[in-house]
N, C-alpha and C positions, 0 to 999 in steps of 0.2 A: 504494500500500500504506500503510495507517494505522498509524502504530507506536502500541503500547502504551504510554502514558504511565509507568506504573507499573514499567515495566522499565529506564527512566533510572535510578533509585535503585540498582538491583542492580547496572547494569554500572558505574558510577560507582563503587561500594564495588568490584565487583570488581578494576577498575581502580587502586583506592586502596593493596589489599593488593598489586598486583604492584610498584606504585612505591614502596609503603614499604621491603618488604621484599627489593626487589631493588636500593637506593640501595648505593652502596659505602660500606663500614664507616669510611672515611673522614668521611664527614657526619655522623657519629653522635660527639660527645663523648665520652672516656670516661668510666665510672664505675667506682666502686671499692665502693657499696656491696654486700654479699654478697645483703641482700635482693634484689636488682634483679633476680636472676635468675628469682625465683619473680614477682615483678611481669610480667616477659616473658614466661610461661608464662601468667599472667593476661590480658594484652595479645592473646596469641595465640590463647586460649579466647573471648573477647569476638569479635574479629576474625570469626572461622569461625559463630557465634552469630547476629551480624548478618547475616551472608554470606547463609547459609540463611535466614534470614526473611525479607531483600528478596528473595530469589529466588520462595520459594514466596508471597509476597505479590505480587509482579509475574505471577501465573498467575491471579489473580481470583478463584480460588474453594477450594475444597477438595480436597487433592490424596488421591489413592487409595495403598492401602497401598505399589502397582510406583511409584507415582511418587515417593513418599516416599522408597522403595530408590535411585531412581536418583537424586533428585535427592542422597542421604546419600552414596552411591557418586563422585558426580561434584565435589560440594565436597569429598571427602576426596583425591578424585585431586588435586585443584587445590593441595591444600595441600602434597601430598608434591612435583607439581613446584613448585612456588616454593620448594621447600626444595632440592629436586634443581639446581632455576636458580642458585641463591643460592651450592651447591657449583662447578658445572662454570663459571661467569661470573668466576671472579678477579675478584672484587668487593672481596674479605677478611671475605667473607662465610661461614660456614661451614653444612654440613650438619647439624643438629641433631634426633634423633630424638625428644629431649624436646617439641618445635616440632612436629611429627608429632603426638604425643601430644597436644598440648595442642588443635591445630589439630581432631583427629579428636574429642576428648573437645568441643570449641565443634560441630562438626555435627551429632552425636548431639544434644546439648543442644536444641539448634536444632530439627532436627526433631520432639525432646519437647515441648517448647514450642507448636509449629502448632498444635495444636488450641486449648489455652489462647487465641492468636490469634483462632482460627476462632471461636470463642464472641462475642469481645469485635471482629467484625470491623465491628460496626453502627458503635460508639464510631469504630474509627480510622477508619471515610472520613467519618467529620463530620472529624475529626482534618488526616487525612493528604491534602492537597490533590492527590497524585496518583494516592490512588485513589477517588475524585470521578466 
């Protein structure tokens, strides 16, 4: 079986979000700035942004409106369990719905985005050496 080159990128990012955000709150220095928290909401909109574009880019082509749903459906899922993991793991990690929000509002994005992609997909495989 030939694996898809182009789908190392997604699971690697996938992978990225579970280890970051399921690290115990211990590895994390504190901070005290107030802004930070709207920075983390930014962190976690980027995050889910990326998510969905290696994924629908690691499919080769252009996805249809049902795959578009599922694929928006299934990084949204992902994002409430890492948030779900992040509660039930005693990590000192907490459940944060704002994180949800931010997470769901990066998928959406994301998916608005793919076509933008789709246009400009000639440019990224001179670009992007694994979809070559």
């Amino acid at each position: 079986m030939k694996v898809n080159r182009a789908i190392l990128p997604a699971v690697l990012w996938t992978l990225f979000i579970a280890s970051s955000c399921l690290l115990p709150a211990s590895a994390f220095k504190k901070f005290t700035f107030d802004s930070l928290s709207q920075l983390d909401k930014l962190i976690h909109l980027i995050l889910y942004v990326v998510f969905v574009m290696l994924w629908a880019l690691s499919l080769k082509r252009v996805l249809t409106i049902k795959e578009k749903l599922v694929l928006l459906l299934v990084s949204v899922a992902y994002g409430v369990l890492i948030e779900v993991l992040q509660s039930a793991m005693a990590l000192g990690r907490a459940y944060d719905i704002d994180d949800i929000i931010a997470n769901t509002v990066g998928c959406f994005l994301g998916i608005l985005l793919m076509s933008f992609i789709a246009r400009k997909m000639p440019l990224l495989k001179n670009r992007l050496p694994f979809l070559r």
